[in-house]
N, CA, C and O atoms as CSV, one atom per row, in Angstrom:
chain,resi,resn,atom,element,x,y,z
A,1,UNK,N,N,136.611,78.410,89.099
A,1,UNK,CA,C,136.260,78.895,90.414
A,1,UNK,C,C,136.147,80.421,90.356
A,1,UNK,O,O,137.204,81.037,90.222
A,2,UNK,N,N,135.134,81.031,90.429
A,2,UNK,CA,C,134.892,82.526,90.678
A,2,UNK,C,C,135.050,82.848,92.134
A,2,UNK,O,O,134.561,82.298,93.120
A,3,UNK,N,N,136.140,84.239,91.982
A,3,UNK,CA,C,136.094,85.041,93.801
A,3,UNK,C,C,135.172,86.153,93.079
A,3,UNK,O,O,134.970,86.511,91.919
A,4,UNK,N,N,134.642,86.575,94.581
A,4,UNK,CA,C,133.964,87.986,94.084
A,4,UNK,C,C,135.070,89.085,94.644
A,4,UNK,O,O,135.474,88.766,95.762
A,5,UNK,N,N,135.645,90.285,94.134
A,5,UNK,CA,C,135.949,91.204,94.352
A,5,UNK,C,C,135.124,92.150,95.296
A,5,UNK,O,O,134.048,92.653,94.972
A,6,UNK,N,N,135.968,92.396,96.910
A,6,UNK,CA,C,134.956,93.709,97.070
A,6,UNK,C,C,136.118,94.267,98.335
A,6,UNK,O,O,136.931,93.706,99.068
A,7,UNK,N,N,135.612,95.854,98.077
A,7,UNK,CA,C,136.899,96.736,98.828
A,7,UNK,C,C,135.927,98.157,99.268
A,7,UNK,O,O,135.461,98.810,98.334
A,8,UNK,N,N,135.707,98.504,100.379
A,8,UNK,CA,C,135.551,99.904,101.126
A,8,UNK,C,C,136.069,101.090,100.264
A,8,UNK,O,O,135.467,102.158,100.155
A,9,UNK,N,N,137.161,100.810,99.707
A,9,UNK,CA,C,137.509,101.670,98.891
A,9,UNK,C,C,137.162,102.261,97.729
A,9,UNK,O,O,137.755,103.178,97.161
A,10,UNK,N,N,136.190,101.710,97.400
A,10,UNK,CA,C,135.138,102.146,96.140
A,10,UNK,C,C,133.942,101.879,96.623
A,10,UNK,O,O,133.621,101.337,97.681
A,11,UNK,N,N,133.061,102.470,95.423
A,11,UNK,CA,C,131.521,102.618,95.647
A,11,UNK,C,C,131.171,100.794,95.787
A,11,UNK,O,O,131.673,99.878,95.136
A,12,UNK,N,N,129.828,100.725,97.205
A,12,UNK,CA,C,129.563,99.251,97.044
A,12,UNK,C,C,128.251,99.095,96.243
A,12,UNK,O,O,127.402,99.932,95.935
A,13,UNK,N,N,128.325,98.006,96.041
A,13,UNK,CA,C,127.224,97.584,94.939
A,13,UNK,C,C,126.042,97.313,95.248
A,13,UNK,O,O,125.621,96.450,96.017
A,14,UNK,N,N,125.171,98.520,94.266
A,14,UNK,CA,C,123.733,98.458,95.099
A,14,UNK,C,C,122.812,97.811,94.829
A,14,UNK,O,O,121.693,98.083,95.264
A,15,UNK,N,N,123.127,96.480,93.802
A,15,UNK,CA,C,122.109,95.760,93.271
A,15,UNK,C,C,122.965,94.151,93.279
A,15,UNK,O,O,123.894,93.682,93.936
A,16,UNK,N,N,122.317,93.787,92.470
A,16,UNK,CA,C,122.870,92.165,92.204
A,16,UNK,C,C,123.995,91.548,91.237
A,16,UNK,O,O,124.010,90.557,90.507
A,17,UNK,N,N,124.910,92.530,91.530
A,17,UNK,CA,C,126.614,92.586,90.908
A,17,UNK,C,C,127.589,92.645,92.316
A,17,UNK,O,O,127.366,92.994,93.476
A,18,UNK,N,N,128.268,92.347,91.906
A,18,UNK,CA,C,129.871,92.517,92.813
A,18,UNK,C,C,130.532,93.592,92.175
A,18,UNK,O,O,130.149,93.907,91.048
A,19,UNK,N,N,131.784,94.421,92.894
A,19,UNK,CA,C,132.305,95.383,92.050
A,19,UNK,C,C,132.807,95.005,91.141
A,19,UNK,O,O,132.868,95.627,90.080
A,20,UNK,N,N,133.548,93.263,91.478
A,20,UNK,CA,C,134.070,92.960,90.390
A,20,UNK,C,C,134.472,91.353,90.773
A,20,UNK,O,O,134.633,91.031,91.950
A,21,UNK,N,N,134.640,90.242,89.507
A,21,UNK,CA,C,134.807,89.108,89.947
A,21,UNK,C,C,135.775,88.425,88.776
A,21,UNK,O,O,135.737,88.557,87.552
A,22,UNK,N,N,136.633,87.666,89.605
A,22,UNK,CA,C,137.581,86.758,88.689
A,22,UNK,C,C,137.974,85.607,88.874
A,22,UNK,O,O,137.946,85.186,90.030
A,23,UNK,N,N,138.373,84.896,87.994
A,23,UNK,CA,C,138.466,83.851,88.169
A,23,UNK,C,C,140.005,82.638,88.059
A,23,UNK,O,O,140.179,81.464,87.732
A,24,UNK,N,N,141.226,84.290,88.766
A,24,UNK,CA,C,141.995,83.513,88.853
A,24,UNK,C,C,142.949,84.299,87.412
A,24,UNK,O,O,143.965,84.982,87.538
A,25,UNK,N,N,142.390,84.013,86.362
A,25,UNK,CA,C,143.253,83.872,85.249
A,25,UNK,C,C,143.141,85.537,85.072
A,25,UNK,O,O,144.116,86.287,85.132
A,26,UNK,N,N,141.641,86.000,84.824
A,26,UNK,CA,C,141.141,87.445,84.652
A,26,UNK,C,C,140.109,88.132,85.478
A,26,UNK,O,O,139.193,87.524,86.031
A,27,UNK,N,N,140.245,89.110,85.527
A,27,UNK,CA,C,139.396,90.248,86.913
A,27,UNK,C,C,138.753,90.839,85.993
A,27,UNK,O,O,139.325,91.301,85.006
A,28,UNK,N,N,137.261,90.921,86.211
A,28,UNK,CA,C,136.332,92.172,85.020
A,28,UNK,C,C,135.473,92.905,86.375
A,28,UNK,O,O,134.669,92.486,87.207
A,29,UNK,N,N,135.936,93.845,86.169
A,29,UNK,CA,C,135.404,95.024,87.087
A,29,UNK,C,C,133.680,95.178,86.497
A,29,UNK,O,O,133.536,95.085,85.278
A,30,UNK,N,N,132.562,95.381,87.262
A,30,UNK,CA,C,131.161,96.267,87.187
A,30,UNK,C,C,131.473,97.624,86.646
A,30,UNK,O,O,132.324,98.419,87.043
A,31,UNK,N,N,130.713,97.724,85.773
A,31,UNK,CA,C,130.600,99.220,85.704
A,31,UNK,C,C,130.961,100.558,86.592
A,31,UNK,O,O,130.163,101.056,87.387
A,32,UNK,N,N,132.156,101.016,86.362
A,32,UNK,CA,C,132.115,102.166,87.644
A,32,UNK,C,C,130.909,103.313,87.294
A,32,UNK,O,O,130.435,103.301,86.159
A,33,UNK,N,N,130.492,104.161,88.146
A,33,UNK,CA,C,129.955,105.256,87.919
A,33,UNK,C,C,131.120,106.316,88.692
A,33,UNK,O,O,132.170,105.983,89.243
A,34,UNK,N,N,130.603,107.548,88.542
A,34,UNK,CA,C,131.548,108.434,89.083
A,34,UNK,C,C,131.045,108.921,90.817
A,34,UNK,O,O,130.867,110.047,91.282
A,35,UNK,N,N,130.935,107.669,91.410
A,35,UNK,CA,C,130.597,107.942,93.098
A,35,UNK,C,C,131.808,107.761,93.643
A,35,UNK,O,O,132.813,107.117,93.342
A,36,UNK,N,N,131.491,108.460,94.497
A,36,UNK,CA,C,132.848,108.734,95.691
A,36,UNK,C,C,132.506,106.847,96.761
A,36,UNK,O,O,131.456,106.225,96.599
A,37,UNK,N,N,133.707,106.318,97.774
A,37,UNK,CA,C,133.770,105.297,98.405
A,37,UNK,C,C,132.394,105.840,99.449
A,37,UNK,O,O,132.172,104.861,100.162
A,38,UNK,N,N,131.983,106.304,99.607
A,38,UNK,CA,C,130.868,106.714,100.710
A,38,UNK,C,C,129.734,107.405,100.084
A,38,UNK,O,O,128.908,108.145,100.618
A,39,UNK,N,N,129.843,107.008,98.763
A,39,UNK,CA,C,128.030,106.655,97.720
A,39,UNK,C,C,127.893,108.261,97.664
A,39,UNK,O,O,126.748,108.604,97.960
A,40,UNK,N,N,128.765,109.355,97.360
A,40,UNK,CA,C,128.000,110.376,96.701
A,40,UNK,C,C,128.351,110.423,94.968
A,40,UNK,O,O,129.371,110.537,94.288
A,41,UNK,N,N,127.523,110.336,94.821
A,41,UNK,CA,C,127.036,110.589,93.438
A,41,UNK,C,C,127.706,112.310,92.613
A,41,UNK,O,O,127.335,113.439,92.935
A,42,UNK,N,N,128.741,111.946,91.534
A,42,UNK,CA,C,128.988,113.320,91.129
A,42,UNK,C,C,128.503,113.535,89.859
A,42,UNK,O,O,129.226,113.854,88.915
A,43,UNK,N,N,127.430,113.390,89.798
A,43,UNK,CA,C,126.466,113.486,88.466
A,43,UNK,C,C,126.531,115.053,88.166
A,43,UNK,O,O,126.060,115.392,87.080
A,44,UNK,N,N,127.056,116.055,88.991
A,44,UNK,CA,C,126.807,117.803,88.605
A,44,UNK,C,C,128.113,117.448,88.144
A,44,UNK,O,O,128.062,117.491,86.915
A,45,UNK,N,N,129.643,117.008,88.648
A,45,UNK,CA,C,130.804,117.218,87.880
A,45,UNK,C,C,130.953,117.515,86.637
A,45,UNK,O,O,130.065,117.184,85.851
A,46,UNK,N,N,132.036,118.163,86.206
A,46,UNK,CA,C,132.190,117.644,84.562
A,46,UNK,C,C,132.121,116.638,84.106
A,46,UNK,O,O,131.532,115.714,84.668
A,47,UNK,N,N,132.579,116.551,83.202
A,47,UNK,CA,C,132.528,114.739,82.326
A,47,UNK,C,C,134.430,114.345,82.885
A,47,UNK,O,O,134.865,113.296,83.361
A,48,UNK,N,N,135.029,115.392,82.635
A,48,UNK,CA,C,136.672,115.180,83.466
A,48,UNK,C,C,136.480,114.573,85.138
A,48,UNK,O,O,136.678,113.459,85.624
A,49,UNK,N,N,136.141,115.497,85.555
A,49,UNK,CA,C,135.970,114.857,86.872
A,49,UNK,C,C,135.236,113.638,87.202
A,49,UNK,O,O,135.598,112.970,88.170
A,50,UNK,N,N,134.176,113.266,86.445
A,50,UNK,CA,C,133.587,112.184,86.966
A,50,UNK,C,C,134.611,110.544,86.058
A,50,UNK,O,O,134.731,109.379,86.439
A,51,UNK,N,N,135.098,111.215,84.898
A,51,UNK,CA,C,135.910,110.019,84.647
A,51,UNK,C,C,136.807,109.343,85.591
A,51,UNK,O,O,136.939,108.170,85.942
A,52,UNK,N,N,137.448,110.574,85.927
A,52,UNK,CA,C,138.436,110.762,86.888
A,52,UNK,C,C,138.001,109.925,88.431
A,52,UNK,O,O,138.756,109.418,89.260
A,53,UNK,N,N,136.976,109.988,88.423
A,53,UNK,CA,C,135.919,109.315,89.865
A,53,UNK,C,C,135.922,108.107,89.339
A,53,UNK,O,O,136.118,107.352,90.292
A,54,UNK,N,N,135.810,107.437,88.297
A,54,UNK,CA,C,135.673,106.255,87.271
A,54,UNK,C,C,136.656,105.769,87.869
A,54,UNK,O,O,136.615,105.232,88.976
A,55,UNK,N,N,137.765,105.943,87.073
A,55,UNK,CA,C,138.843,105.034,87.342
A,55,UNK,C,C,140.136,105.108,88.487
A,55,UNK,O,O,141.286,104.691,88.349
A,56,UNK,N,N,139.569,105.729,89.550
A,56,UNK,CA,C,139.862,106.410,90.521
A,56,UNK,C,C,138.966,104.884,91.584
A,56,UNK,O,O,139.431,104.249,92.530
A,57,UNK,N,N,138.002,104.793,91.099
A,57,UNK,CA,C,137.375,103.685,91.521
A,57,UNK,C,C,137.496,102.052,90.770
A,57,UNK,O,O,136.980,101.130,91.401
A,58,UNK,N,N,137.996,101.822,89.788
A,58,UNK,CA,C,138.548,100.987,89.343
A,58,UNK,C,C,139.686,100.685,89.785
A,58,UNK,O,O,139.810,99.586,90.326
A,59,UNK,N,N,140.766,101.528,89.682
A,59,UNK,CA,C,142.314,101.334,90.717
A,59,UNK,C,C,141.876,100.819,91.961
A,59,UNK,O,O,142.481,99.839,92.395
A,60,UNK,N,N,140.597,101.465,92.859
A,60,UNK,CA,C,140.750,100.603,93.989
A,60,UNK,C,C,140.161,99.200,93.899
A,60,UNK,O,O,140.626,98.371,94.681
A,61,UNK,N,N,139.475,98.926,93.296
A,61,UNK,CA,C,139.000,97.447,93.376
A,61,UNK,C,C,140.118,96.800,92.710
A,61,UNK,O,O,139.879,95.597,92.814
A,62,UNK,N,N,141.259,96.960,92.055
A,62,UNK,CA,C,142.036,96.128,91.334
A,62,UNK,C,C,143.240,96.027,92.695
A,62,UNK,O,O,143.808,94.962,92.939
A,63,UNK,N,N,143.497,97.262,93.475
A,63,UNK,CA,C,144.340,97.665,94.420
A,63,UNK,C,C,144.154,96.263,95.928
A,63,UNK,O,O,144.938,95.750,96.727
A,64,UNK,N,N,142.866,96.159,95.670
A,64,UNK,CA,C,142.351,95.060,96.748
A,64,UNK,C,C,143.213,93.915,95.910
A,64,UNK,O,O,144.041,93.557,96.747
A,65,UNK,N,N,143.473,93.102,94.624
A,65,UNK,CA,C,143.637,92.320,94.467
A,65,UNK,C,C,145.317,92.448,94.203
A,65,UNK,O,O,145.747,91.882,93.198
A,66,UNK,N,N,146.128,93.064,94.943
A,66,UNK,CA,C,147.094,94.024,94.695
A,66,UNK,C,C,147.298,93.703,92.784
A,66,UNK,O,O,148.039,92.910,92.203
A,67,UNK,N,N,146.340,94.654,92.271
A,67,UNK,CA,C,146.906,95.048,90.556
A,67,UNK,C,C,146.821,96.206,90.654
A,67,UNK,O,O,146.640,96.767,91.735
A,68,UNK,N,N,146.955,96.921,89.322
A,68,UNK,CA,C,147.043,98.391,89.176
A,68,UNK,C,C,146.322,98.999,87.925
A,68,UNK,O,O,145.740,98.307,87.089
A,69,UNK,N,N,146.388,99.937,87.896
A,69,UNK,CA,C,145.358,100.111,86.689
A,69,UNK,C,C,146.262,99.805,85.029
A,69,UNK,O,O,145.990,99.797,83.828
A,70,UNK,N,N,146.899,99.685,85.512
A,70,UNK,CA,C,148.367,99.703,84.096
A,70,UNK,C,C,148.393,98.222,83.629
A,70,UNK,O,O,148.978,97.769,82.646
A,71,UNK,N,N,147.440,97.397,84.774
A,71,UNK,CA,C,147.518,95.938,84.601
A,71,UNK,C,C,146.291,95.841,83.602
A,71,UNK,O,O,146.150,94.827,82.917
A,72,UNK,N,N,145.438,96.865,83.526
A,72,UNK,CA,C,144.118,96.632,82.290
A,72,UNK,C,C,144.458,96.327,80.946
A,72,UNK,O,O,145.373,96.842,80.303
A,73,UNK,N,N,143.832,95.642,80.645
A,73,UNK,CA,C,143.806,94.726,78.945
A,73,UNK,C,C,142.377,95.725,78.145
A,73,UNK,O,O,142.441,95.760,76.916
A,74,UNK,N,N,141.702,96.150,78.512
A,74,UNK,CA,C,140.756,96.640,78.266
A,74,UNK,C,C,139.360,97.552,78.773
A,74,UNK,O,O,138.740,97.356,79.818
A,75,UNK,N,N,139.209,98.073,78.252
A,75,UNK,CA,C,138.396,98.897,79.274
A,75,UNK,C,C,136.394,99.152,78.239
A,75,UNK,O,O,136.498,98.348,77.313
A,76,UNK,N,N,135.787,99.439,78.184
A,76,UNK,CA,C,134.544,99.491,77.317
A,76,UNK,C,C,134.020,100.971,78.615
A,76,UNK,O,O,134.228,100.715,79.801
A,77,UNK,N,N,133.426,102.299,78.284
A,77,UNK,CA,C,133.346,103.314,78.331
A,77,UNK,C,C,131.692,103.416,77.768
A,77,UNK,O,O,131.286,102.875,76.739
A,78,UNK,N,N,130.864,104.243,78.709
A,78,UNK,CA,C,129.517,104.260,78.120
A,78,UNK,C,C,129.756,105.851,78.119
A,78,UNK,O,O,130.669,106.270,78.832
A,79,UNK,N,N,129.152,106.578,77.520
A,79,UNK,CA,C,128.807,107.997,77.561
A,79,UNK,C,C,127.281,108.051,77.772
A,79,UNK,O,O,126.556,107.078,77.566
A,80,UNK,N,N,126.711,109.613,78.324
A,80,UNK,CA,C,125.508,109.698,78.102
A,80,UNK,C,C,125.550,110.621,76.582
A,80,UNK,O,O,124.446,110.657,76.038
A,81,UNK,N,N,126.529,111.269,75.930
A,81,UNK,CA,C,126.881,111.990,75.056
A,81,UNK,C,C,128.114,112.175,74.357
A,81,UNK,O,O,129.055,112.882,74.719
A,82,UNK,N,N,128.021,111.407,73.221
A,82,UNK,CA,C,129.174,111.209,72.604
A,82,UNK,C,C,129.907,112.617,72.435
A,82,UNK,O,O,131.129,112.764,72.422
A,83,UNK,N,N,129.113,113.456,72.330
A,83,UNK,CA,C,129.672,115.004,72.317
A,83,UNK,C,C,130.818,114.932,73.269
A,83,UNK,O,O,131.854,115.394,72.789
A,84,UNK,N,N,130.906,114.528,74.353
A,84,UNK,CA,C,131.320,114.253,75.473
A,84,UNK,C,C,133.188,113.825,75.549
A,84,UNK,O,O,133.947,114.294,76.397
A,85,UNK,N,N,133.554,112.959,74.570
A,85,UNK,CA,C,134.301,112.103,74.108
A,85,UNK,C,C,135.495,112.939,74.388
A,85,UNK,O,O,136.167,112.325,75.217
A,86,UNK,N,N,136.114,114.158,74.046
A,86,UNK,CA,C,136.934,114.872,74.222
A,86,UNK,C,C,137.557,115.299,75.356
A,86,UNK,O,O,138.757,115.559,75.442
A,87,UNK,N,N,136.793,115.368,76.179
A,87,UNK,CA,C,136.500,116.362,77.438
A,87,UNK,C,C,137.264,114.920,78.443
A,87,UNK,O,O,138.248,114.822,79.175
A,88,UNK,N,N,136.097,113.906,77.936
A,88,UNK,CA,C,136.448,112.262,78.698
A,88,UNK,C,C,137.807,111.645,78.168
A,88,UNK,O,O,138.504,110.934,78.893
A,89,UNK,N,N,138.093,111.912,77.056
A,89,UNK,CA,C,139.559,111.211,76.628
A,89,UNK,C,C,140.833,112.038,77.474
A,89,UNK,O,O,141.812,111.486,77.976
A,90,UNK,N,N,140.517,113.578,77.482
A,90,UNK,CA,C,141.595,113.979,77.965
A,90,UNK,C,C,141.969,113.773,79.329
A,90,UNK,O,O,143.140,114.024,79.615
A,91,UNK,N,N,141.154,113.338,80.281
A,91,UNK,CA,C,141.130,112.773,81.634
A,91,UNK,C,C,141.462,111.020,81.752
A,91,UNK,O,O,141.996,110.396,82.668
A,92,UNK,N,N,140.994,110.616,80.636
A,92,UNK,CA,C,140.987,109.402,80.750
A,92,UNK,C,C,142.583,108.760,80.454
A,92,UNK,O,O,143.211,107.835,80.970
A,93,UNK,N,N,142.943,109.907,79.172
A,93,UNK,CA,C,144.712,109.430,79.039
A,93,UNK,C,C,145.231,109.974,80.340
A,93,UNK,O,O,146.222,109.314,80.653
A,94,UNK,N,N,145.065,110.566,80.902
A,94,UNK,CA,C,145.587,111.276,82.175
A,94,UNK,C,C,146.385,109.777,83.124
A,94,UNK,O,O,147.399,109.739,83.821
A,95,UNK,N,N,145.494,108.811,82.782
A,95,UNK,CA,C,145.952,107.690,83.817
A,95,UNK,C,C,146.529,106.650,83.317
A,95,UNK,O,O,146.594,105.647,84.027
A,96,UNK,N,N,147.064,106.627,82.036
A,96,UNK,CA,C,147.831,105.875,81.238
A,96,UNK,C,C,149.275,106.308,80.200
A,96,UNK,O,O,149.462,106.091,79.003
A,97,UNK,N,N,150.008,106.886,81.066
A,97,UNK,CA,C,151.386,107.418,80.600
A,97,UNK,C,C,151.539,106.609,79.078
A,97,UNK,O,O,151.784,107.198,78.025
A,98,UNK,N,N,151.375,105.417,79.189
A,98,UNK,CA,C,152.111,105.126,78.118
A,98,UNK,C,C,151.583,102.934,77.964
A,98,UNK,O,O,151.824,102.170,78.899
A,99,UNK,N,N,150.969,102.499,76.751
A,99,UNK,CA,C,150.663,101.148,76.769
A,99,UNK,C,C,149.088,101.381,77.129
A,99,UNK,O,O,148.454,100.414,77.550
A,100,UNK,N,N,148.717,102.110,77.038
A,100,UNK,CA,C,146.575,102.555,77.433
A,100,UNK,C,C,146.561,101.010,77.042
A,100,UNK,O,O,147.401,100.338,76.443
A,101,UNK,N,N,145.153,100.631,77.659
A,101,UNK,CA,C,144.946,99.521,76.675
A,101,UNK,C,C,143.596,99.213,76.132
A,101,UNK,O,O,142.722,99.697,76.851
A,102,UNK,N,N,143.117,98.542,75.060
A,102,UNK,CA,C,142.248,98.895,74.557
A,102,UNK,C,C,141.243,99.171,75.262
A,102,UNK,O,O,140.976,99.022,76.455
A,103,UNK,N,N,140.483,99.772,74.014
A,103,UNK,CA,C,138.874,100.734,74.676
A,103,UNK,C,C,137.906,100.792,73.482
A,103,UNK,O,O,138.281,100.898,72.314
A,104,UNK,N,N,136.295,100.694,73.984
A,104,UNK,CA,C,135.611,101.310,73.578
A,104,UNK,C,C,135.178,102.052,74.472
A,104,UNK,O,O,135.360,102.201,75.680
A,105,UNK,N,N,134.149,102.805,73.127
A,105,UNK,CA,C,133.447,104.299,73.776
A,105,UNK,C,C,132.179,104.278,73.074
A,105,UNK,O,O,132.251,104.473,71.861
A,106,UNK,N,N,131.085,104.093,73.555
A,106,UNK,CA,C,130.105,103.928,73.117
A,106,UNK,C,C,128.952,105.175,73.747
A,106,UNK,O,O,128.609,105.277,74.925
A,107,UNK,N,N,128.642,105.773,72.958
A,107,UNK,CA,C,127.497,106.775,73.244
A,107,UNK,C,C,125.703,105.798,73.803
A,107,UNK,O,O,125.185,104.913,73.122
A,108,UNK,N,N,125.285,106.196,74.808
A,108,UNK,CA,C,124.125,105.309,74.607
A,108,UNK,C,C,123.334,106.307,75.313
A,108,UNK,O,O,123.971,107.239,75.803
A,109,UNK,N,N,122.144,106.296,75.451
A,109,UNK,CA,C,121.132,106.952,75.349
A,109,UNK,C,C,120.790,107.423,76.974
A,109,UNK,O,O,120.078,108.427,76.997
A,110,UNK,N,N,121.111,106.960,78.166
A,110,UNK,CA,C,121.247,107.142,79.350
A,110,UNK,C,C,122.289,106.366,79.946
A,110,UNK,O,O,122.284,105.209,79.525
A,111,UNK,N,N,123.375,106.668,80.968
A,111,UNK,CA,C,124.396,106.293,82.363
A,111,UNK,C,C,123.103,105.758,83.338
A,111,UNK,O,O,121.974,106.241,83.412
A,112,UNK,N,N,123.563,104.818,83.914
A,112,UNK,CA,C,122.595,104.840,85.204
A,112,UNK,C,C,122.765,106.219,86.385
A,112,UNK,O,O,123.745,106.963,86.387
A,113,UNK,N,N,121.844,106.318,87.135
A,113,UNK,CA,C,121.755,107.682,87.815
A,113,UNK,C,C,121.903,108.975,87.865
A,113,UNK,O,O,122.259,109.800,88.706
A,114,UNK,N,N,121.430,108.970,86.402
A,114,UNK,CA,C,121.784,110.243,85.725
A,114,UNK,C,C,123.427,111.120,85.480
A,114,UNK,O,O,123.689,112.312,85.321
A,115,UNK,N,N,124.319,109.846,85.545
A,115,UNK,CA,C,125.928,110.278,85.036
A,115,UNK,C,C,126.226,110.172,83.963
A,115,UNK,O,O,125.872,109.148,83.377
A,116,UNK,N,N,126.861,111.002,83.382
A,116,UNK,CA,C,127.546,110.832,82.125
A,116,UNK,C,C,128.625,110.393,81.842
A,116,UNK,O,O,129.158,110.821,80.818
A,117,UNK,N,N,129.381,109.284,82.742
A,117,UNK,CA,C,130.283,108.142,82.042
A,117,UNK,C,C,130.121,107.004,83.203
A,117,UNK,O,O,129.802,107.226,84.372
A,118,UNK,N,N,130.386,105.855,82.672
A,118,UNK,CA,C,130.456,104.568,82.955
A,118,UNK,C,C,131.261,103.898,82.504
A,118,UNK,O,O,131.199,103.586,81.315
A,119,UNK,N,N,132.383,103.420,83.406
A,119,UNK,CA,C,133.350,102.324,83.234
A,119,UNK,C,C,134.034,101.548,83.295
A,119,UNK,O,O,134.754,101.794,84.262
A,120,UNK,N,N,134.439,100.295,82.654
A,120,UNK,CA,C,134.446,98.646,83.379
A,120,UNK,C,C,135.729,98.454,82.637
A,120,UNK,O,O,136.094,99.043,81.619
A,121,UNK,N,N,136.443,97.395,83.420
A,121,UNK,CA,C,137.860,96.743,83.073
A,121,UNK,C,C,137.791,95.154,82.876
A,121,UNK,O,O,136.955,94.374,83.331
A,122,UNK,N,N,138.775,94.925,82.164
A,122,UNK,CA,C,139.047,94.077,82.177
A,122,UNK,C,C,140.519,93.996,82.622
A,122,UNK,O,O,141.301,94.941,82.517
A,123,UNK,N,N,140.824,92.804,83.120
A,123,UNK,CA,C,142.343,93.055,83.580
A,123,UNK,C,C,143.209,91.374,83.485
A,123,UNK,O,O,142.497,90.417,83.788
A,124,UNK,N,N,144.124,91.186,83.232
A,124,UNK,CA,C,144.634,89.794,83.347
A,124,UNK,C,C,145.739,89.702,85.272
A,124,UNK,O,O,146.711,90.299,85.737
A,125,UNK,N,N,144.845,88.663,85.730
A,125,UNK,CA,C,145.445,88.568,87.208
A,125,UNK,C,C,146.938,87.960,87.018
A,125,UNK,O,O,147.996,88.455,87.408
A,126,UNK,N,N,146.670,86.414,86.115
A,126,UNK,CA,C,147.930,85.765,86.228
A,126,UNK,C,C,147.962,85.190,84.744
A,126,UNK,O,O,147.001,84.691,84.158
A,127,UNK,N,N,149.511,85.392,84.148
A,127,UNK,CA,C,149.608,85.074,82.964
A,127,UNK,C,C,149.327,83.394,82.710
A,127,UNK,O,O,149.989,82.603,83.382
A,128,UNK,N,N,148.587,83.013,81.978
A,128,UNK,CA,C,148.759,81.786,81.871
A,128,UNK,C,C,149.389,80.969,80.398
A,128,UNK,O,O,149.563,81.677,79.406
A,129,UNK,N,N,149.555,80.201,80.357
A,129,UNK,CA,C,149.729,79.547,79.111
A,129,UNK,C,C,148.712,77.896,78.665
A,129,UNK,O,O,148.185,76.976,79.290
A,130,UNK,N,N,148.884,78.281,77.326
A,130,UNK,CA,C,147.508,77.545,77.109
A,130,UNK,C,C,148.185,75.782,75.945
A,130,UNK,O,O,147.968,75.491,74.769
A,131,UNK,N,N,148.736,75.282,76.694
A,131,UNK,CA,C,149.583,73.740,76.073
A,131,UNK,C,C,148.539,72.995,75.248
A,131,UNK,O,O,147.480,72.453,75.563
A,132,UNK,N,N,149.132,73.132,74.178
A,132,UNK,CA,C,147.827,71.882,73.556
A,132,UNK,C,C,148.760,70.291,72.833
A,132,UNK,O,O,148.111,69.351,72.374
């Protein structure tokens, strides 16, 4: 059974995605971009600040399902410039004291709307166990 995820509190979705949808066991967030809950676009920010808009917007869609960002299993990271990577890691540990959990970081050739980071979660809602 799929719910769709959706919360005022982050950017809403301007195409044919949900912010994010699960199914109970696991929550995988849409791609964040670095927009504010009322669709402005911080494509002039740094690459710090707009991460920071990233998962600033990930916490709230997980916040709707009361999780937290500490509840992520994984995260996958687009750059428009791997050059970039430094600037984005040091903001990005900013929100994980301690247990980060995995990541890629993939350089690719354009962000949608001209931003330079993009990024999606994965998260586990409810532990399950698997009896065979």
């Amino acid at each position: 059974m799929k719910e769709i995820i959706e919360t005022d509190d982050a950017p809403a979705a301007v195409g044919a995605y949900s912010q994010a949808a699960t199914n109970g066991e696991i929550l995988i967030t849409a791609g964040q971009l670095p927009m504010t809950a009322d669709g402005e676009l911080l494509d002039e920010a740094s690459v710090a600040e707009q991460t920071t808009q990233c998962l600033e917007n990930i916490a709230a869609v997980l916040e709707a399902k009361d999780l937290a960002i500490t509840d992520i299993l994984k995260t996958t990271v687009f750059l428009d410039d791997i050059e970039d990577f430094d600037s984005f890691n040091e903001a990005y540990s900013s929100f994980f004291d301690s247990d980060p959990p995995a990541r890629s970081a993939i350089g690719v050739e354009a962000v949608p709307k001209g931003a330079a980071v993009e990024i999606e979660a994965i998260v586990t809602v409810e532990w399950f166990s698997n009896s065979s």
